[in-house]
DRENBAFI-659306 format. One record per residue (C-alpha): x, z, y; residue in three letters. Coordinates in steps of 0.02 Angstrom, whole numbers, plus 32768, in hexadecimal, padded with zeros to 4 digits. Example, Ala and Ser with C-alpha at 12.3 -4.5 7.8 and 13.67 -1.06 7.14 Angstrom:
// residues 2
826781867F1FALA 82AC81657FCBSER 
END
This chain:
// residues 196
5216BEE621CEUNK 5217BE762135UNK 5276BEAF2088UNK 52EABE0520C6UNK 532CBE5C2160UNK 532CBF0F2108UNK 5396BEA72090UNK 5400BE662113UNK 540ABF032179UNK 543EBF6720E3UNK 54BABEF220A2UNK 5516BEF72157UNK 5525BFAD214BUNK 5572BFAE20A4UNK 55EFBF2320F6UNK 5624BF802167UNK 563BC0132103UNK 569DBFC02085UNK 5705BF74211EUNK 571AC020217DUNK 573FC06A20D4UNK 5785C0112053UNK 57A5BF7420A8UNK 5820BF932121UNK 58A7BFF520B5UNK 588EBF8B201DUNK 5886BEF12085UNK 594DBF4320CBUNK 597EBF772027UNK 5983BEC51FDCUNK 59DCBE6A208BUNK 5A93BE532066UNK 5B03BE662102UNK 5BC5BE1620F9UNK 5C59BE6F213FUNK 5C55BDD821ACUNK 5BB3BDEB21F7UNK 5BBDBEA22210UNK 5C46BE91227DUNK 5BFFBE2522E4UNK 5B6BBEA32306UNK 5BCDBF0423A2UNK 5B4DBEDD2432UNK 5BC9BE66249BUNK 5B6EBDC824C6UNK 5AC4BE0E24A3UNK 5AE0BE2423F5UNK 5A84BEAC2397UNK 5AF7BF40237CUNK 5AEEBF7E22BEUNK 5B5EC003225DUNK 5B8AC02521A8UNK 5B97C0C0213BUNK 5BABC0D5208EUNK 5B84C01A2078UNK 5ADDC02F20D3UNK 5AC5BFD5216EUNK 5A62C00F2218UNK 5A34BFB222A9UNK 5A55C0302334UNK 5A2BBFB723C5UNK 59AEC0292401UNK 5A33C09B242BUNK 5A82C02A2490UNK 5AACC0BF251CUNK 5B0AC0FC248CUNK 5B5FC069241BUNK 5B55BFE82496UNK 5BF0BF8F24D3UNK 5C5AC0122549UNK 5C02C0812500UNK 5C39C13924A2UNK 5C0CC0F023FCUNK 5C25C04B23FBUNK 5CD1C06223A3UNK 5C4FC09722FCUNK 5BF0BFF3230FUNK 5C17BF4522B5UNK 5C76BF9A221EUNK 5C57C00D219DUNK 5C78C0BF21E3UNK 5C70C12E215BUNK 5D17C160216CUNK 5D16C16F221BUNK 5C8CC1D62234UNK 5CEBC25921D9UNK 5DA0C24F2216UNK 5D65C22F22C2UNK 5DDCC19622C5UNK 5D85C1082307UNK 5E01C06D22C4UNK 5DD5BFD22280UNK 5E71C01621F0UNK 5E07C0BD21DDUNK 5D72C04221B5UNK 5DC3C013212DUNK 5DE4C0A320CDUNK 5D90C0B82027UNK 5D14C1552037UNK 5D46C1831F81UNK 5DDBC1DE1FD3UNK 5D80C2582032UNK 5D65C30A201EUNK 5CB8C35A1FDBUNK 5CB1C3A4208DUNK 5CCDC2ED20DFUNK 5C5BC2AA2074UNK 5BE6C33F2092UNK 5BEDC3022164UNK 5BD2C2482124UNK 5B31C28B20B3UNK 5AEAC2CB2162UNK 5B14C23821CFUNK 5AC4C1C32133UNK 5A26C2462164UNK 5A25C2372206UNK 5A41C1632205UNK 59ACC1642165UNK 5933C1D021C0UNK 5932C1952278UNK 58A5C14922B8UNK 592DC1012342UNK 5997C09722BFUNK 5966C022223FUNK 59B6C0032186UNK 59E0BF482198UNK 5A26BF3220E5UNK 5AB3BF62205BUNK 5B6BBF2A20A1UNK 5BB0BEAE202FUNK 5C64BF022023UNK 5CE7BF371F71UNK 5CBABFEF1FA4UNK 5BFFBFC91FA6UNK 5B9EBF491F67UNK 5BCABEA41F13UNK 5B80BDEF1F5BUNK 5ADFBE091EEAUNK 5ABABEBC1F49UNK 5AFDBF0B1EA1UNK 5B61BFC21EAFUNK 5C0BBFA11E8EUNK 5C62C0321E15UNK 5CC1C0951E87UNK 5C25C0A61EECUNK 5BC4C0E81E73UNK 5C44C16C1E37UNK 5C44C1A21F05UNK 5B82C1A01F08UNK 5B81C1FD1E57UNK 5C01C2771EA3UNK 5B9BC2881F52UNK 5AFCC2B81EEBUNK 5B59C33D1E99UNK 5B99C37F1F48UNK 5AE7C3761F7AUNK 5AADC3D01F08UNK 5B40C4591F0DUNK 5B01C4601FCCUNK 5A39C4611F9DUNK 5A6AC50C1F34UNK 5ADEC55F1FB3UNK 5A4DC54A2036UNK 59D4C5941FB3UNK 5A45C62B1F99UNK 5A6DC6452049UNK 59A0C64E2054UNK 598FC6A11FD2UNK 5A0BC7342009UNK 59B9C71320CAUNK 5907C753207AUNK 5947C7D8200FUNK 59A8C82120A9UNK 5911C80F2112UNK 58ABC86F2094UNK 5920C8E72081UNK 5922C9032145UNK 5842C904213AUNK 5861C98720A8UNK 58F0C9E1210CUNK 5884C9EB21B6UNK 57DBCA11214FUNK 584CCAAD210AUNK 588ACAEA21B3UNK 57CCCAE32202UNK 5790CB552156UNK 582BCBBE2177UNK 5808CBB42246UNK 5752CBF72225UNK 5779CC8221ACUNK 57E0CCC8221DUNK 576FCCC42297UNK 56EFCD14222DUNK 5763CDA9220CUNK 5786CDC322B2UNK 56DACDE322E1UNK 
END
């Protein structure tokens, strides 16, 4: 193999890293999606079927069992749902609502859907939604959205510490139940030494 082709060979592997890595979210992050085109992503008429929440949008068409037309969830598709995935109503009016109304527990249910949407393999981030909530035409965070992402870090991290307490208190109890058992077999075995 010449050092041209080990060249070559090497510099396709770092493309498709950067692709499979970097490229595919950063690519997303900078695509701008209208309110206009999002609701035209539904699935009738072949269409790709994509959803929005918290300004980020997914293409969900490989879930087309699921958010396909006549489907259960095709009600969350073409619109921004963040609203909806919360109070479980599934109206283009609901779509509408401003997210900075919510509860810290809503928004706690929207921080896991936003996990589950970011971190499927299934569905794709297409882009930032081009909405007042959201983002403005040049992809920048308008100011209500970053007071609700400033307030959902702070609920995340209010969540992040409740799970490492509840951990915390699940070891200590378990250690507590080692030490407890550890004391009953000592206690167990001197007794049976004294009855011999």
């Amino acid at each position: 193999m010449t050092s041209r082709n080990i060249l070559f060979s090497i510099s396709l592997v770092i493309g498709i890293l950067y692709f499979t890595i970097i490229g595919r979210s950063g690519a997303s992050e900078r695509r701008l999606v209208t309110l206009e085109e999002l609701e035209t992503k539904n699935g009738e008429n072949g269409s790709l079927i994509w959803l929005s929440i918290l300004g980020k949008v997914y293409d969900v068409t490989e879930g087309k069992e699921y958010y396909g037309p006549g489907q259960s969830y095709n009600s969350l598709t073409a619109a921004d749902t963040t609203v909806p995935f919360v109070s479980g109503t599934f109206t283009k009016e609901e779509a509408k609502k401003d997210p900075v109304e919510l509860s810290d527990s809503d928004l706690t249910g929207i921080l896991e859907w936003q996990k589950f949407y970011s971190e499927s393999d299934k569905y794709h981030l297409v882009g930032k939604l081009v909405d007042p909530r959201y983002y403005d035409e040049h992809g920048k965070e308008q100011p209500t959205f970053v007071t609700l992402l400033e307030r959902l870090e702070k609920i995340k991290i209010s969540e992040e510490e409740k799970k490492a307490v509840k951990e915390a208190n699940k070891k200590a109890r378990l250690e507590q139940a080692a030490k407890q058992e550890e004391a009953n077999k000592k206690a167990k075995a001197e007794e049976a030494k004294q009855e011999m």
